[in-house]
C-alpha positions, 0 to 999 in steps of 0.5 A: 224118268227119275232124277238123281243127283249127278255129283253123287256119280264117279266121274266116269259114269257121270260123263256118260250120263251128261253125254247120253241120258240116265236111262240110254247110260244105264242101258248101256253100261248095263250091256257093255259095262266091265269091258272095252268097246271100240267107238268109231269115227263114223256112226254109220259102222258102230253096229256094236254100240247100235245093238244097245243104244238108240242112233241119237246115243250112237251119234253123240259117242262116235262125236265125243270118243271117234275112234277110241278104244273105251273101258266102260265102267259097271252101272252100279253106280246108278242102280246105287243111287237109283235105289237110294232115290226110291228108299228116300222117297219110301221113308218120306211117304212113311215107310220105317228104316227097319222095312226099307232095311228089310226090303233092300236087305240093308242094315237100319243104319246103312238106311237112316244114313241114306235118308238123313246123309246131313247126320254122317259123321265127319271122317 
């Protein structure tokens, strides 16, 4: 599993993350997120949330949110971070800007300020 800086999330993704797992997360705002989805009281009846999530997942959301109603962000966030964890980890084993901008179809600048974000300026 990779890991990934958890302050680099918004707030509301990060809960998810904490609570479920990057990969149980992601698998989850993959499937729902954009959306609401009901989290019941009782594990036993969330038959939505058991279609995406393994039964440890369903039990912490329904332990967590019981009987809530929540709007689930996107998983853009994470599959943002992922991909600058792996550009990161491409540029530091010798792949140049101007390839990693070509294989992410992102300007040379947009990735030198991923891999070097100490160098950004102050706003």
């Amino acid at each position: 599993m990779t890991e990934i800086d958890l302050a680099r999330l918004p707030d509301r993704v990060r809960e998810f993350v904490e609570l479920l797992g990057l990969e149980e997360a992601r698998r989850l705002l993959r499937a729902r997120g954009g959306g609401f989805i009901y989290v019941p009281a009782d594990p036993a009846t969330a038959t939505t949330l058991r279609e995406v999530l393994n039964e440890a997942s369903v039990t912490a959301l329904c332990a967590r949110y019981r009987g809530s109603s929540l709007e689930l962000p996107t998983d853009c966030a994470i599959a943002r971070v992922l991909r600058d964890v792996d550009i990161c980890a491409a540029h530091a084993g010798g792949m140049s800007a101007t390839a990693l901008a070509r294989r992410y179809r992102l300007t040379r600048r947009h990735v030198l300020r991923i891999v070097h974000p100490e160098r950004r300026r102050a706003p």
